[in-house]
C-alpha angles and dihedrals in degrees: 000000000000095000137079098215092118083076122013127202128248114235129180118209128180128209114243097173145048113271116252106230126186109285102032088290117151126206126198111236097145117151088020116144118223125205114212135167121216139199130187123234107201080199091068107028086228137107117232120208124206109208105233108167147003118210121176128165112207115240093248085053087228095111145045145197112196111158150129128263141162133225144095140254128244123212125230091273097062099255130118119258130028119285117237149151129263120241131199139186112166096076083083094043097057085038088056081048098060098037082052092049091048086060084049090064101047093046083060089044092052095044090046084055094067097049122078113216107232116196112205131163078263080061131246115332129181117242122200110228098224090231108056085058090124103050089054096058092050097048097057091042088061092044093049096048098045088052091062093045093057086059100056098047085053093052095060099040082066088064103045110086132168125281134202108214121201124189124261094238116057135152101221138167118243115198115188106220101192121044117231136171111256115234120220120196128201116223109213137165090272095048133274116334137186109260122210111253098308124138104207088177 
């Protein structure tokens, strides 16, 4: 409880900057799409991305980059994770459930108004008056259905857990936490090969 690690969440980033390498080198990525999953911690208030994949396409569309990679992403205030709100729902649901669970009672109170209670040496016994036939049946009625209704609305309250929304444009931070050669791909006539050592970004 309390994460969302169970389904992450697909996220695309793209790249709107050069890449800071070790010793002050830069590297132009610049219009490459990144693939993340993410997943919300209600203890933080933050959602934190797992880096998954790096595709570019070089301008000239002759070459490609499409490869795994692992890191995070670090929000403008230098922590890790995205700040967010947290959202929830189910504070209504539960609200329609009592108010659902309230008809329910008087829906009993009306049906136990139309029986008269008859004490005997077997013990006490309801009797149904003949003529509040109908205003039994109503009342339970009432009473079954809102029942049901409760629930329902309690059902669905269990599902629906907070969220921490984040919003869909967002400057952040990716750090690469494992090095890896990038692999350029030529695109040819006859499919992606492999190029000699040529940088065409």
């Amino acid at each position: 409880m309390g994460t969302g690690n169970d389904r992450p969440a697909p996220v695309l980033l793209r790249v709107n900057d050069l890449a800071f390498l070790t010793n002050q080198v830069r590297a132009n990525l610049k219009g490459c799409f990144i693939i993340a999953e993410g997943e919300g911690r209600l203890s933080d208030e933050r959602v934190h991305l797992r880096l998954v994949n790096l595709a570019c396409l070089s301008k000239r569309g002759t070459a490609v980059i499409d490869q795994k990679i692992k890191g995070f992403v670090v929000d403008s205030d230098g922590r890790i994770g995205l700040r967010g709100e947290v959202i929830s729902k189910f504070g209504a649901l539960v609200g329609r459930s009592l108010m659902a669970g309230l008809l329910g009672g008087a829906g009993q109170a009306v049906r136990s108004q139309s029986q008269a209670l008859s004490t005997s040496a077997l013990g006490t016994t309801g009797v149904v008056d003949p003529s509040k036939i109908g205003q039994m049946a109503a009342g339970e009625g009432i009473a079954t259905a809102a029942t049901e209704i409760q629930k329902f609305y309690l059902e669905l309250a269990k599902q629906a857990m907070p969220v921490i929304e984040v919003g869909s444009v967002r400057n952040v931070t990716i750090v690469i936490s494992e090095g890896s050669d990038l692999k350029i791909r030529e695109i040819s006539g006859e499919g992606v090969t492999f190029p000699p050592e040529t940088d065409p970004f």
